[in-house]
TORKE-913755 format. One line per field, with one value per atom (N, C-alpha, C): residue number from 1; residue in three letters; atom name; x, y, z. Coordinates in steps of 0.02 Angstrom, whole numbers, plus 50000, padded with zeros to 5 digits. Example, Ala and Ser with C-alpha at 12.3 -4.5 7.8 and 13.67 -1.06 7.14 Angstrom:
% TORKE-913755
k: (1|1|1|2|2|2) $
r: (ALA|ALA|ALA|SER|SER|SER) $
a: (N|CA|C|N|CA|C) $
X: (50660|50615|50660|50642|50684|50645) $
Y: (49716|49775|49835|49888|49947|50002) $
Z: (50390|50390|50390|50354|50357|50394) $
END
This chain:
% TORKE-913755
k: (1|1|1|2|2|2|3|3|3|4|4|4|5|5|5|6|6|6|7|7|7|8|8|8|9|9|9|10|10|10|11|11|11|12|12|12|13|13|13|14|14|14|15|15|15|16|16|16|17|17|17|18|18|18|19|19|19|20|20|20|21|21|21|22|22|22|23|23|23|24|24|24|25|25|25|26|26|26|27|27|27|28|28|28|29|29|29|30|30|30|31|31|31|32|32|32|33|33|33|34|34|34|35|35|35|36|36|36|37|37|37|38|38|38|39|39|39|40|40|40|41|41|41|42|42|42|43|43|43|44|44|44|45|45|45|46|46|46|47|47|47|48|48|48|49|49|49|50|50|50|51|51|51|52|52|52|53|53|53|54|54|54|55|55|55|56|56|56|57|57|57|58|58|58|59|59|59|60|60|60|61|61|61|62|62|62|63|63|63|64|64|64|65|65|65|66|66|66|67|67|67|68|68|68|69|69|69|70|70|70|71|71|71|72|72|72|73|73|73|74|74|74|75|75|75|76|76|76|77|77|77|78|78|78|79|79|79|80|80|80|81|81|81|82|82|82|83|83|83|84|84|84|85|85|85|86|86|86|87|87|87|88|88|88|89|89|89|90|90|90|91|91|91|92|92|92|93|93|93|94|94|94|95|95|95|96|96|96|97|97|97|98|98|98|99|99|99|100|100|100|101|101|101|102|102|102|103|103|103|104|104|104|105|105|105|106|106|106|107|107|107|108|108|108|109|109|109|110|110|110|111|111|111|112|112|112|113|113|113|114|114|114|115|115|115|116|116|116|117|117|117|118|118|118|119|119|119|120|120|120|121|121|121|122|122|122|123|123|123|124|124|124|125|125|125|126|126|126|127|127|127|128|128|128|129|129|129|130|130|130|131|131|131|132|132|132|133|133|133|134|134|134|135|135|135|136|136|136|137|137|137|138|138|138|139|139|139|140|140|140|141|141|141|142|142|142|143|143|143|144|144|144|145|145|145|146|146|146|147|147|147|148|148|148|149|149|149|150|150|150|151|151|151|152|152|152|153|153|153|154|154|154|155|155|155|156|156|156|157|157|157|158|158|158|159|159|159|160|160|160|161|161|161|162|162|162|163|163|163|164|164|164|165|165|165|166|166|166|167|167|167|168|168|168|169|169|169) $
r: (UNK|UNK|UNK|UNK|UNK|UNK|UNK|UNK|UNK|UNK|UNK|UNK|UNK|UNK|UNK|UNK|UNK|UNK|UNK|UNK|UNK|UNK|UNK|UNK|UNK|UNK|UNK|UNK|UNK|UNK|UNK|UNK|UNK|UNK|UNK|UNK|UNK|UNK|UNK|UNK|UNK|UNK|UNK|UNK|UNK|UNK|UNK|UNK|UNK|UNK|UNK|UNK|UNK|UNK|UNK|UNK|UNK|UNK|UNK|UNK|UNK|UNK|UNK|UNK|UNK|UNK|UNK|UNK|UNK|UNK|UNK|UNK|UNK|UNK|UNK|UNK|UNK|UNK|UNK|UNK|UNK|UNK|UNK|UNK|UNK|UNK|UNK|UNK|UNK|UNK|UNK|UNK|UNK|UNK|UNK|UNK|UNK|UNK|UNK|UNK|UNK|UNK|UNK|UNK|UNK|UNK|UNK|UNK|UNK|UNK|UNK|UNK|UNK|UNK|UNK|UNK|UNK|UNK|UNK|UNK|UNK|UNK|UNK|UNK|UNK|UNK|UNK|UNK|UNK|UNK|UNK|UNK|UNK|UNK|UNK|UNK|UNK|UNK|UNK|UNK|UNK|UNK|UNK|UNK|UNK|UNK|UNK|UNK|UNK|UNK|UNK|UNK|UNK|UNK|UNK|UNK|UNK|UNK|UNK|UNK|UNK|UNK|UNK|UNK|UNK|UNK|UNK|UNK|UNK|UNK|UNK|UNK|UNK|UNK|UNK|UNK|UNK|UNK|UNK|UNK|UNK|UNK|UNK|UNK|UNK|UNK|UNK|UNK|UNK|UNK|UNK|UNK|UNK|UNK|UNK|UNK|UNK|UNK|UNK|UNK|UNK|UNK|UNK|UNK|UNK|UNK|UNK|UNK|UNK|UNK|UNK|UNK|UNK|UNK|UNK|UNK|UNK|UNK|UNK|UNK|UNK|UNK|UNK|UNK|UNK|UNK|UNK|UNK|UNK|UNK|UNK|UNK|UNK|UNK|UNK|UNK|UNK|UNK|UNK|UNK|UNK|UNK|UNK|UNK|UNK|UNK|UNK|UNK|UNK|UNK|UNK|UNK|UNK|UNK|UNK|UNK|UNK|UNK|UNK|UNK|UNK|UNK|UNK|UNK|UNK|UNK|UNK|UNK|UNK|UNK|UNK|UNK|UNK|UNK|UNK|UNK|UNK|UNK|UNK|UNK|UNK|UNK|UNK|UNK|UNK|UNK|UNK|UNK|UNK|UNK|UNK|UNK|UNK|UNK|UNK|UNK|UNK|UNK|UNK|UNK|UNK|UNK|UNK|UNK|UNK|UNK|UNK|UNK|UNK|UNK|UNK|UNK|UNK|UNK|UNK|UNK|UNK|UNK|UNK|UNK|UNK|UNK|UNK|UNK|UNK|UNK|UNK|UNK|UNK|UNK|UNK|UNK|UNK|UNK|UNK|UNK|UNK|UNK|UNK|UNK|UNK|UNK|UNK|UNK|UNK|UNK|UNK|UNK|UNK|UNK|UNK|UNK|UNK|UNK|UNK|UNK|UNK|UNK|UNK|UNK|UNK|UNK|UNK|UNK|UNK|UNK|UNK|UNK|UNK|UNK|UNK|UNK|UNK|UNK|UNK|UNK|UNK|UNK|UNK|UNK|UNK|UNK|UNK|UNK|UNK|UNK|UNK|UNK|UNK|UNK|UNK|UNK|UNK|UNK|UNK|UNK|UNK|UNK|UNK|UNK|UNK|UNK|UNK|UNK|UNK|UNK|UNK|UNK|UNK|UNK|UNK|UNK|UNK|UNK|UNK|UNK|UNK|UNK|UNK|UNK|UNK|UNK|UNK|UNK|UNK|UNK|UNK|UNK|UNK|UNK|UNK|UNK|UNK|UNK|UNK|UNK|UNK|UNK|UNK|UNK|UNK|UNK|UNK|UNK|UNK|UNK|UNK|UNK|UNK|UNK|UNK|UNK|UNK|UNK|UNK|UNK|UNK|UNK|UNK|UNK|UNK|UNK|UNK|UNK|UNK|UNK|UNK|UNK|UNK|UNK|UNK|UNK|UNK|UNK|UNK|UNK|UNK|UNK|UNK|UNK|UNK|UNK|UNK|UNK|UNK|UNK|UNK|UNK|UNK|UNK|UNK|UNK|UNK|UNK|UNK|UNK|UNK|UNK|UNK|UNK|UNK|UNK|UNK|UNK|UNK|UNK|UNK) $
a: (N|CA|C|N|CA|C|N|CA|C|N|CA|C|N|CA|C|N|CA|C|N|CA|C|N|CA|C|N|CA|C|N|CA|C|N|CA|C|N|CA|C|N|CA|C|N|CA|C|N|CA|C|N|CA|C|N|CA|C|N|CA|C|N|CA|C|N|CA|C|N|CA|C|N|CA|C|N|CA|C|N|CA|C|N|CA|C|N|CA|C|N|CA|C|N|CA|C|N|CA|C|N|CA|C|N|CA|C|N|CA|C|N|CA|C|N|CA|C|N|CA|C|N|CA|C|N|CA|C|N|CA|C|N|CA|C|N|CA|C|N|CA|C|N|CA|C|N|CA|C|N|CA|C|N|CA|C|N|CA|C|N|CA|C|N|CA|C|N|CA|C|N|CA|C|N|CA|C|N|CA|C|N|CA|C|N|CA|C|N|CA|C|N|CA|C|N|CA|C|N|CA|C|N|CA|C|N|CA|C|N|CA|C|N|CA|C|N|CA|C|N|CA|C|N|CA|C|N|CA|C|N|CA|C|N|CA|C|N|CA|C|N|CA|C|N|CA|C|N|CA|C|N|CA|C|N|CA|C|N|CA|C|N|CA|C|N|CA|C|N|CA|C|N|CA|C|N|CA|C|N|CA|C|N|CA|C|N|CA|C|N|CA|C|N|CA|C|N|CA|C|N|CA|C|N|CA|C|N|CA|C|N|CA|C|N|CA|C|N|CA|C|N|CA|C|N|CA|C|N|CA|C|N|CA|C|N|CA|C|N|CA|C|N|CA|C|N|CA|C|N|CA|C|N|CA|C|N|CA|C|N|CA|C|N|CA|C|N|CA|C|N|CA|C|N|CA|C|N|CA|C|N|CA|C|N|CA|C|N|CA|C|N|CA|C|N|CA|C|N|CA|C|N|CA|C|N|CA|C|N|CA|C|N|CA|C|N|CA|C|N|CA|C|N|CA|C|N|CA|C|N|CA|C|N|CA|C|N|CA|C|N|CA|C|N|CA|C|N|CA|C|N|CA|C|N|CA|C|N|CA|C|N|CA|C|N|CA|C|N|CA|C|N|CA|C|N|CA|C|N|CA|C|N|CA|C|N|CA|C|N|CA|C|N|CA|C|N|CA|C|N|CA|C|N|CA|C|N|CA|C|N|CA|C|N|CA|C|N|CA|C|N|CA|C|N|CA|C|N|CA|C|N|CA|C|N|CA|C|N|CA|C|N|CA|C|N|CA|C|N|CA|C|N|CA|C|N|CA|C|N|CA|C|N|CA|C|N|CA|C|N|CA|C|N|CA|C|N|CA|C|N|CA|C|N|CA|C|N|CA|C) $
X: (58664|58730|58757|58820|58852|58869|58856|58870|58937|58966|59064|59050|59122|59131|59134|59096|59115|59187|59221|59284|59289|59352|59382|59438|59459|59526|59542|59596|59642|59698|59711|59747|59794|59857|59916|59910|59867|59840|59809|59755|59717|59765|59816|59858|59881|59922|59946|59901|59840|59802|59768|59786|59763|59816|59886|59953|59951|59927|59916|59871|59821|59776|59779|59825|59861|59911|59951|59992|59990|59937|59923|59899|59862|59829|59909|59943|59994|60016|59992|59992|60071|60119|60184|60225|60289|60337|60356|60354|60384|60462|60498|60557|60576|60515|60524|60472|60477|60414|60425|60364|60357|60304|60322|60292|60261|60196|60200|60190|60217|60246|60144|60149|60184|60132|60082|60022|60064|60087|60112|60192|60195|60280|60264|60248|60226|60191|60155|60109|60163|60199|60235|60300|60337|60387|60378|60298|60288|60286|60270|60243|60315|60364|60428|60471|60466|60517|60457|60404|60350|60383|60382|60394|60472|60519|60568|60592|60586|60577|60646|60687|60756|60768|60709|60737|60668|60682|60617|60623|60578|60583|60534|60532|60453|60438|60380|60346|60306|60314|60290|60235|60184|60114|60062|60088|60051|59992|59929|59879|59869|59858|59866|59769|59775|59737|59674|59618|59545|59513|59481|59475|59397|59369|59310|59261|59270|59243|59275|59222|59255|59288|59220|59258|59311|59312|59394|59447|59435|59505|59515|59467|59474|59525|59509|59529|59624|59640|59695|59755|59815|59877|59896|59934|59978|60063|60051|60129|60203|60231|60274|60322|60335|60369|60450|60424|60483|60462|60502|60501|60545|60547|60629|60624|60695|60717|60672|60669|60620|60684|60737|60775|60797|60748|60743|60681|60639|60573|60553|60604|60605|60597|60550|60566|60565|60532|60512|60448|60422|60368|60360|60325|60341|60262|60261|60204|60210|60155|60137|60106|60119|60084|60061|60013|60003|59931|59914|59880|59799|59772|59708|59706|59633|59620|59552|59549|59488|59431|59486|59463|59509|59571|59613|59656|59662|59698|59776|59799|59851|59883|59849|59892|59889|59836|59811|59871|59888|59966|60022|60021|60106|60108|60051|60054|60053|60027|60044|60114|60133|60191|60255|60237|60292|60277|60197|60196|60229|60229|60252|60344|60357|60439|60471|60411|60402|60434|60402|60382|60321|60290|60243|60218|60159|60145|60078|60083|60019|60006|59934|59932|59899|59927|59892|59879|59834|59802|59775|59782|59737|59698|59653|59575|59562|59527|59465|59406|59397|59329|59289|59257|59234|59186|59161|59105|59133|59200|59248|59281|59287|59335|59309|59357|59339|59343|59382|59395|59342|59289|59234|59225|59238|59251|59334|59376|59435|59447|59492|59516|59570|59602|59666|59670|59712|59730|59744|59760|59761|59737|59680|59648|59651|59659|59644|59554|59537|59463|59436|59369|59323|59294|59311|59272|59222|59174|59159|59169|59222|59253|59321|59312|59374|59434|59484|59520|59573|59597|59624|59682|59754|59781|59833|59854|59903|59949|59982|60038|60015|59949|59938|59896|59905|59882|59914|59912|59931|59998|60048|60110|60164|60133|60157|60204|60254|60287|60242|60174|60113|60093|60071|60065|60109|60170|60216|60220|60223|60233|60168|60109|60057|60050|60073|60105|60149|60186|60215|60209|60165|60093|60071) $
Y: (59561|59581|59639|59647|59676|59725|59808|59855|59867|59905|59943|59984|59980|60022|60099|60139|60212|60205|60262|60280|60353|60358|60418|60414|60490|60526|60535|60527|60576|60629|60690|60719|60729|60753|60757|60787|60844|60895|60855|60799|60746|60725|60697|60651|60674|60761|60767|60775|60782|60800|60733|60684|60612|60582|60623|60603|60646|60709|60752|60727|60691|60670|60601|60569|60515|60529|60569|60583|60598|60612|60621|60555|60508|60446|60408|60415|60327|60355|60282|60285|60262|60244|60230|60258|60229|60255|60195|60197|60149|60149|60075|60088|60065|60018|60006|60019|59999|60015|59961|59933|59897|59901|59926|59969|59901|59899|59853|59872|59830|59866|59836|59888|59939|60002|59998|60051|60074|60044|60078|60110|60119|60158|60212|60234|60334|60334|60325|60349|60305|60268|60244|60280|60322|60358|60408|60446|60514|60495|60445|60441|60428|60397|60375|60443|60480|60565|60593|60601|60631|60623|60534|60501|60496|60511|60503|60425|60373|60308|60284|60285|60260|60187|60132|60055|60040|60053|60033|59967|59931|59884|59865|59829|59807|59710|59727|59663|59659|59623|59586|59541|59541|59502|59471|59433|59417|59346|59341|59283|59283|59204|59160|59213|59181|59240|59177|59237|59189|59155|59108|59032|59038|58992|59000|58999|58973|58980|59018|59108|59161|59143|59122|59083|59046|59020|58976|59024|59055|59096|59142|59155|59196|59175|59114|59064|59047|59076|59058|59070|59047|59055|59087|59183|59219|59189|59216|59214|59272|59253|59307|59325|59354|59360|59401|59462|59486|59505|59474|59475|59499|59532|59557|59507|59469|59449|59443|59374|59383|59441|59416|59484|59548|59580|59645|59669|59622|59637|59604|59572|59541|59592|59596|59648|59713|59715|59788|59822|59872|59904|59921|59882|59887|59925|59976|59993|59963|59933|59927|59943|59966|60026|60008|60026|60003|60069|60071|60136|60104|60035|60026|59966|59978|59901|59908|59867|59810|59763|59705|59658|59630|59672|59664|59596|59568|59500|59518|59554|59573|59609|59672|59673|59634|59606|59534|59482|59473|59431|59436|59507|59538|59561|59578|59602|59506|59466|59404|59376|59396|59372|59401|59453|59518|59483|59469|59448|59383|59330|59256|59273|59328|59333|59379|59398|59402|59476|59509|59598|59617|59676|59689|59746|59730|59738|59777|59852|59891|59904|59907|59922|59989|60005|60083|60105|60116|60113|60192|60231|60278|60283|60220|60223|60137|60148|60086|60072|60033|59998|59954|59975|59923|59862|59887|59867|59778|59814|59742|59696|59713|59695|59621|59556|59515|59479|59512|59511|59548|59546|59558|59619|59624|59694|59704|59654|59679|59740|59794|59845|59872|59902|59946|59972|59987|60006|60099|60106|60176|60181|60223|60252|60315|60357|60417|60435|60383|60383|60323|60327|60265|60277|60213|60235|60169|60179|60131|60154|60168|60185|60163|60145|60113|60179|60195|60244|60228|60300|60299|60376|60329|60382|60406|60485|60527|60458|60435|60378|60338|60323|60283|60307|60372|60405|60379|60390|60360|60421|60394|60451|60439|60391|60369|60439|60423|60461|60507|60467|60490|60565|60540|60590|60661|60644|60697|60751|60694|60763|60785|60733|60808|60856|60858|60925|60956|60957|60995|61049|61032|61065|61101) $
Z: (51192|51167|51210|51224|51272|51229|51278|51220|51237|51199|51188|51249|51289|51338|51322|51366|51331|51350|51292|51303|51305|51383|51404|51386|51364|51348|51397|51417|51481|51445|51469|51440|51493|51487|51541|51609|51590|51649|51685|51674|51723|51751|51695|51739|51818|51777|51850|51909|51904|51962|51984|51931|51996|52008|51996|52036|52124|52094|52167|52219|52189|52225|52263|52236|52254|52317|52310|52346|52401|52437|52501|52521|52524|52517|52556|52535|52546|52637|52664|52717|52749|52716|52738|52670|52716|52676|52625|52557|52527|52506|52521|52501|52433|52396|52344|52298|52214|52197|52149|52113|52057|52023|51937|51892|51851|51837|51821|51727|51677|51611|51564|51551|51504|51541|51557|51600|51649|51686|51747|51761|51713|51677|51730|51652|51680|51728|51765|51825|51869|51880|51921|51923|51865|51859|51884|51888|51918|51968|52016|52087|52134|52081|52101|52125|52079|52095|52137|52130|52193|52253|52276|52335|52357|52311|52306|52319|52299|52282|52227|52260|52219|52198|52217|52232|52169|52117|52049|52019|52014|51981|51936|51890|51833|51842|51835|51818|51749|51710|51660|51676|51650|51660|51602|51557|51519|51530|51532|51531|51463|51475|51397|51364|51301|51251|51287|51264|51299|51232|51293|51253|51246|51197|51188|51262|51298|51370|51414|51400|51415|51521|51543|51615|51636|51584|51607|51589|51557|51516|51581|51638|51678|51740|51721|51798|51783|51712|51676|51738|51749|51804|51742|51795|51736|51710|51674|51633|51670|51711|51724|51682|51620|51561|51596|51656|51669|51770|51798|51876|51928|51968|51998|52042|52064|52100|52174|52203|52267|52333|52339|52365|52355|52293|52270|52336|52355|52364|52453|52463|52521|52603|52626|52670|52665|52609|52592|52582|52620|52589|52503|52473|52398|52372|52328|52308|52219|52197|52157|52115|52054|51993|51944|51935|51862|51832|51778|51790|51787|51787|51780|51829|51868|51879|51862|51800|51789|51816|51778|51797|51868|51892|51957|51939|51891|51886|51894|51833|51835|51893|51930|51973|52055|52044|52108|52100|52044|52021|52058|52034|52061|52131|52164|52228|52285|52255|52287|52273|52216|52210|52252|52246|52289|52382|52383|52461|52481|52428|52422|52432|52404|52423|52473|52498|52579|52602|52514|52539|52553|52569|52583|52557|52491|52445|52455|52440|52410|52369|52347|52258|52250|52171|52162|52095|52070|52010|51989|51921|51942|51925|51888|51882|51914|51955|51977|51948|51905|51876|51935|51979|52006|51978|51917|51864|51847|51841|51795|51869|51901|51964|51978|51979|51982|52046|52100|52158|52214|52202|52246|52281|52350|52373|52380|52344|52363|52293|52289|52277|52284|52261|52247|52317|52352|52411|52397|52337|52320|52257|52226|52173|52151|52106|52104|52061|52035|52013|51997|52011|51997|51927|51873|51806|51792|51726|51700|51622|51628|51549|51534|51446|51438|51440|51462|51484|51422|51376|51360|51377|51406|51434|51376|51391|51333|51288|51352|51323|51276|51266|51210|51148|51151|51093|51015|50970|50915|50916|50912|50893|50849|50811|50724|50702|50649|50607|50588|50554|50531|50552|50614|50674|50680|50673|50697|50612|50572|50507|50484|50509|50504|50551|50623|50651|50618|50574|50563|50496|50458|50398|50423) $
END
């Protein structure tokens, strides 16, 4: 039996320092970027005013729910729920965001897709699981850390109504 991933907190202060640490790393200039939703918002919004990156766009990525044969469910073709235009992306150095790679499916998706419409697509994550990575020695072209923890970042803290009026007791 497979045990539960430990889980890490990130708190904002991490954040910014594996945005800093990122930021030296990108080897060109990007003219576009694509965030991929909903992880790669925020770490793609900070890296966007960092880089000064005016040409933003999102991708949507949903794979169908897994099927009793955890292997096939792997092999599943994604769902593009939301895509920019192939001439948003055409001819452009495009960096790609998202804040985890895993299992690499999701953003292995969007960075072929972005190359199929004939931009040229880097990816950047700020935690690397190599543990989960289903793409062998391929990897994120930019990381700010290697984990084998389930990462839980500020943005998905619980921040219910709940939440806010017991701050205020």
């Amino acid at each position: 039996m497979e045990s539960e991933p430990r889980r890490e907190m990130i708190t904002w202060d991490e954040i910014d320092r594996l945005i800093d640490y990122l930021l030296p790393q990108f080897h060109r200039e990007f003219t576009a970027m694509v965030m991929i939703t909903r992880g790669g918002i925020i770490p793609g919004g900070m890296l966007a005013e960092a880089m000064n990156i005016t040409h933003i766009l999102t991708a949507a990525v949903d794979f169908p729910a897994q099927m009793e044969n955890q292997r096939s469910s792997l092999m599943m073709w994604p769902e593009f729920i939301q895509f920019p235009a192939d001439d948003k992306v055409r001819g452009r150095p495009t960096l790609i965001v998202d804040d985890v790679w895993a299992a690499g499916r999701t953003i292995t998706a969007v960075k072929n897709r972005v190359s199929a419409a004939g931009g040229f697509p880097e990816t950047c994550v700020l935690h690397f699981n190599p543990y989960r990575n289903l793409f062998g020695s391929v990897r994120p072209d930019y990381y700010a850390a290697i984990t084998d923890s389930f990462i839980v970042y500020p943005w998905e803290v619980d921040r219910g109504t709940d939440q806010v009026l017991l701050g205020e007791i």
